[in-house]
N, C-alpha and C positions, 0 to 999 in steps of 0.2 A: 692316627693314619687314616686319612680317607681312601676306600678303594673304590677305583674306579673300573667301567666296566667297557670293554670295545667287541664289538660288532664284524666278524668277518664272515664271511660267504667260505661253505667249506669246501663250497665244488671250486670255487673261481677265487682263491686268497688274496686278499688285495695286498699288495707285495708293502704300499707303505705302511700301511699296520701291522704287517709281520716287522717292518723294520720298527717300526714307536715301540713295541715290544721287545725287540733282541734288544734294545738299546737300553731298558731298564735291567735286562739279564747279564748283563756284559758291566752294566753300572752296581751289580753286587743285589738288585733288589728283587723281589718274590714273583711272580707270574704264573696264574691258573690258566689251562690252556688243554683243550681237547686231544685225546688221542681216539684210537678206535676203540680203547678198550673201556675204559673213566677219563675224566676230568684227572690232570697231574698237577700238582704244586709245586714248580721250576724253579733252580737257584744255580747256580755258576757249580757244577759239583767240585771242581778244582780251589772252590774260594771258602773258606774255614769260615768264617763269619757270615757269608751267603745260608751256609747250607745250616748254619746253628738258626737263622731266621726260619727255617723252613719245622723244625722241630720245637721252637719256641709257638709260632700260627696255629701249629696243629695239636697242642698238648701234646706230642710225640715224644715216648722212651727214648733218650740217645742212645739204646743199645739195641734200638730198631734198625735195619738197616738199608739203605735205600736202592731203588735201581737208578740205574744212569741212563737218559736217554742221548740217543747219538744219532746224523743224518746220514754216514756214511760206512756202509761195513770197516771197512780198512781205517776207522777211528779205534777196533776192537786191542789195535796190536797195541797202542799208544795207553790203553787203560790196561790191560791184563797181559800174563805172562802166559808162558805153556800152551799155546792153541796149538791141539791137538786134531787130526785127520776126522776124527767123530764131530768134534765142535767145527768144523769147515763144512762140514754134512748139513749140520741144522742151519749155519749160515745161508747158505746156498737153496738150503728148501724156505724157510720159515721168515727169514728176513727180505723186505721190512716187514713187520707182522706181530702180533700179539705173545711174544716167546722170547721171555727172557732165561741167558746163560749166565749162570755164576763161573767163575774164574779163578785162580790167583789171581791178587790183584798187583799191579804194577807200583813202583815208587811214588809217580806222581800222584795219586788219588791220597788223598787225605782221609786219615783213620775217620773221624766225623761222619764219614758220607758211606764208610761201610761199617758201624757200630761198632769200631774198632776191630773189625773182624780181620783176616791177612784174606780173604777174597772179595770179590765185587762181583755183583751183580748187573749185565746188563743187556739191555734192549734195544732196536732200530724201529721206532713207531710207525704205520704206515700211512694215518690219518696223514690228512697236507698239511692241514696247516701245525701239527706240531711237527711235520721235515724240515718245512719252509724256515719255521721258527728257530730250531736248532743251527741248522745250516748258517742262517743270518747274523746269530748271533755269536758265531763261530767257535762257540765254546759246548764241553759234553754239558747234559742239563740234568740233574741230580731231582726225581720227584716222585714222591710219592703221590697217594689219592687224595685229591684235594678236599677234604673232608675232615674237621676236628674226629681227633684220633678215638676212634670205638664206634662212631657213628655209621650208616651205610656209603657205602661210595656214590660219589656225585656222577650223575650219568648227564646231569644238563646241567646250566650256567648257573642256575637261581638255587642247584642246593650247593653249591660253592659260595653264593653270597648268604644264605642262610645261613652256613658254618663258620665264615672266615669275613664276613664284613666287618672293615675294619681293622680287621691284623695282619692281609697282605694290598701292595700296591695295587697288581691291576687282575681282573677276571677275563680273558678271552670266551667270549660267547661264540662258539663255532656249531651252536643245534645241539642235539641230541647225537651224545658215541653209540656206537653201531652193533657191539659186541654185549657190552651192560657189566661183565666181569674183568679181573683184571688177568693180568697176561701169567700164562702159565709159566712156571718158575723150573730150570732142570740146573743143576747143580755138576760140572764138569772139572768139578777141583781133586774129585777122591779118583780112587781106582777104578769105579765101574760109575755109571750114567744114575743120579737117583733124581727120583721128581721130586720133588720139596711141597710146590701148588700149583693140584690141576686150574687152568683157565682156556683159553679162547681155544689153544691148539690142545687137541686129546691125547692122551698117551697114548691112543692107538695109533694117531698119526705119526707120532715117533718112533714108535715101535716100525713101524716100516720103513723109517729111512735108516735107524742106527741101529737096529735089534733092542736086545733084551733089553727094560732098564728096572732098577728098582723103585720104588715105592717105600720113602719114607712111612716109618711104623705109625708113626705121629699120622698118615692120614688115613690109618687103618684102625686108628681111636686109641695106640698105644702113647705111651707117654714120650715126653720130648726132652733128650737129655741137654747138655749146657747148650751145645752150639745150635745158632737157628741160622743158617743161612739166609733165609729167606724171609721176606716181610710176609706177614699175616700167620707164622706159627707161634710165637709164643704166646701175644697177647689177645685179649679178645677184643673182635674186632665186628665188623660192618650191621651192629646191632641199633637197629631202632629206639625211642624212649618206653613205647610198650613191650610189654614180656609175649616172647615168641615162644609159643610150643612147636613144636618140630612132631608130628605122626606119622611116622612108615609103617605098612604092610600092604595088604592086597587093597583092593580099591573100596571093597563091601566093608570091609574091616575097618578102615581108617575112616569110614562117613558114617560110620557108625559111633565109632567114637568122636569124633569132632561134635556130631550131635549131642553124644553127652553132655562134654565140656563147654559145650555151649549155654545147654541150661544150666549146669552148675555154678560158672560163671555168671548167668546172668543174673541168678540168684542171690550170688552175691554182690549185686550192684555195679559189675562191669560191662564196661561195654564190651564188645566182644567183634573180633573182624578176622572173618577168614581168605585165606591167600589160597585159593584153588588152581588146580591146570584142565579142572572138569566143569565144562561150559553147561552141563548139565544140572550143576550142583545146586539145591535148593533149601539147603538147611535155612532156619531164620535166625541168623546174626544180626547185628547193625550193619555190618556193611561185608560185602562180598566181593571181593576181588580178583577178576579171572585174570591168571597172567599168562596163558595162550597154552598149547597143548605140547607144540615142538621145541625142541630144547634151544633153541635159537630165541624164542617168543618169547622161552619162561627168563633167562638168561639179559633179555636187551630187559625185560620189563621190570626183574625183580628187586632192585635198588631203589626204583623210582616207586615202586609201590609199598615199600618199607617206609617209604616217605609221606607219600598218601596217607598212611595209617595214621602216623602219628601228628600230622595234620588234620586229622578230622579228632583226635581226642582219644584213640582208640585205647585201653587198658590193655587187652590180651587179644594176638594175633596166634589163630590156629593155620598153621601150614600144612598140605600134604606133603609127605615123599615121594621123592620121582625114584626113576630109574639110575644106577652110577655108573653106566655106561657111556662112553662119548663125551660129550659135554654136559652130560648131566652128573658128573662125578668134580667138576669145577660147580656147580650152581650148588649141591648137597653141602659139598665144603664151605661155601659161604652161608648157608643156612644152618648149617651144626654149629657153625662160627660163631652166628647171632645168637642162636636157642639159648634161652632159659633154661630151658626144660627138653628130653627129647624121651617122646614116648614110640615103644614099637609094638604092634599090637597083629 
């Protein structure tokens, strides 16, 4: 398979390339394609054989399971059952937007595209060109992060073709997504609201529009029993080819140790590259990587510099911890995610 790669403007989508693309999604075959949050890897989620391509490109578990993306709220009733007065709430604030609900899931959805689970998981993206794309190609779009499965998520076009040239049709280059993580995950199948994975929207934010919700134990570092509603819990996921240490404590604490680990590594013939959010930081590694101070900064940039690393050769990537307040409790999650190792000092 040669994949080929197309060119859209994401302020101004050029409507016939949105259509050359629905027309491969609608013809059963794979399309990488920008949201605000990552790059997603598209298939007909209605077509049993579409979506087995999408988990064959990625090395993907089939017992992963996928979100659906959709252009229009009122596609929610047609995939899931039971919408409840709380999910009309999130709808109404959060969509289109980075916030995906799991469900009961309806008849029509094929076991395959929710890992045989009985709920679905799904989202209304806000980026244009993945509404446009959906909308055109008239079908819900089943997709995960366009990224061979364990690797960090694709934030631009060229780590989509890094991972997957050659085992899907076509790559949508739409720039650089806006957010950097993937979309937060709330689970509205059980009796009370639980969050499964923080991303783009914060629990805080939801806590204000539907009260209380719970917090899976699993992202409190407890363990995860059979069921995983949600993509990115069971397996380890958005991990670079170097080994990441992961150090939280105070900010004297933690550049202290990264200092250590820096020459003891280098002692032992590693190169060594640290991932800071302190514009200040001076330690001497090979390479140093600021990925900005606000959680917004750290969040668009930190995928894309997980990539940097392992393009320049790096052995061992030392990270600070942030804060797990706000969106910094979706960016932790993805770096606990990657860690090797995580020290707390």
């Amino acid at each position: 398979m040669q994949t080929k790669i197309l060119k859209i403007n994401p302020k101004n989508p050029q409507i016939s390339k949105i259509k050359q693309a629905a027309r491969l999604l609608r013809q059963g075959k794979i399309v990488a394609f920008p949201t605000e949050t990552v790059y997603g890897l598209g298939a007909n989620a209605l077509n049993h054989p579409a979506v087995k391509k999408i988990f064959k490109a990625k090395g993907r578990p089939s017992d992963n399971p996928l979100i659906i993306h959709i252009h229009d709220k009122n596609d929610i009733y047609l995939l899931a059952k039971d919408i409840s007065e709380i999910t009309e709430k999130l709808i109404g604030r959060f969509w289109p937007g980075p916030l995906t609900i799991v469900l009961k899931k309806s008849q029509i959805v094929p076991k395959i595209t929710t890992g045989r689970l009985d709920t679905v998981a799904i989202r209304m993206p806000k980026n244009k060109i993945a509404n446009l794309l959906i909308k055109e190609a008239g079908i819900p779009v089943a997709a995960p992060s366009a990224n061979f499965a364990g690797r960090p998520s694709p934030t631009l076009a060229r780590h989509v073709w890094d991972d997957l040239k050659n085992r899907i049709d076509l790559i949508i280059d739409g720039g650089q997504t806006n957010i950097g993580i993937e979309s937060t995950v709330i689970d509205l199948s059980g009796k009370r609201p639980m969050l499964l994975r923080p991303g783009g929207i914060t629990l805080e934010d939801l806590q204000k529009t539907i009260g209380k919700i719970d917090v899976h134990p699993f992202l409190k570092g407890g363990k995860l029993n059979s069921v995983f509603r949600s993509p990115g819990m069971k397996y380890r996921h958005y991990s670079p080819v170097a080994k990441l240490i992961l150090i939280e404590g105070t900010k004297q604490s933690v550049n202290k140790k990264i200092s250590q680990l820096i020459n003891t590594y280098k002692k032992q013939q590693n190169r060594v590259g640290v991932m800071t959010v302190d514009k200040t930081f001076a330690q001497k590694a090979d390479i140093v990587k600021y990925v900005g101070s606000s959680f917004d900064k750290i969040a668009a940039n930190l995928f894309k510099t997980l990539r940097e690393f392992d393009s320049k050769k790096i052995d061992i990537i030392l990270a600070q911890g942030i804060s797990k307040k706000g969106l910094g409790l979706g960016i932790m999650n993805r770096l606990s995610k990657a860690a090797y190792k995580k020290i707390k000092v």
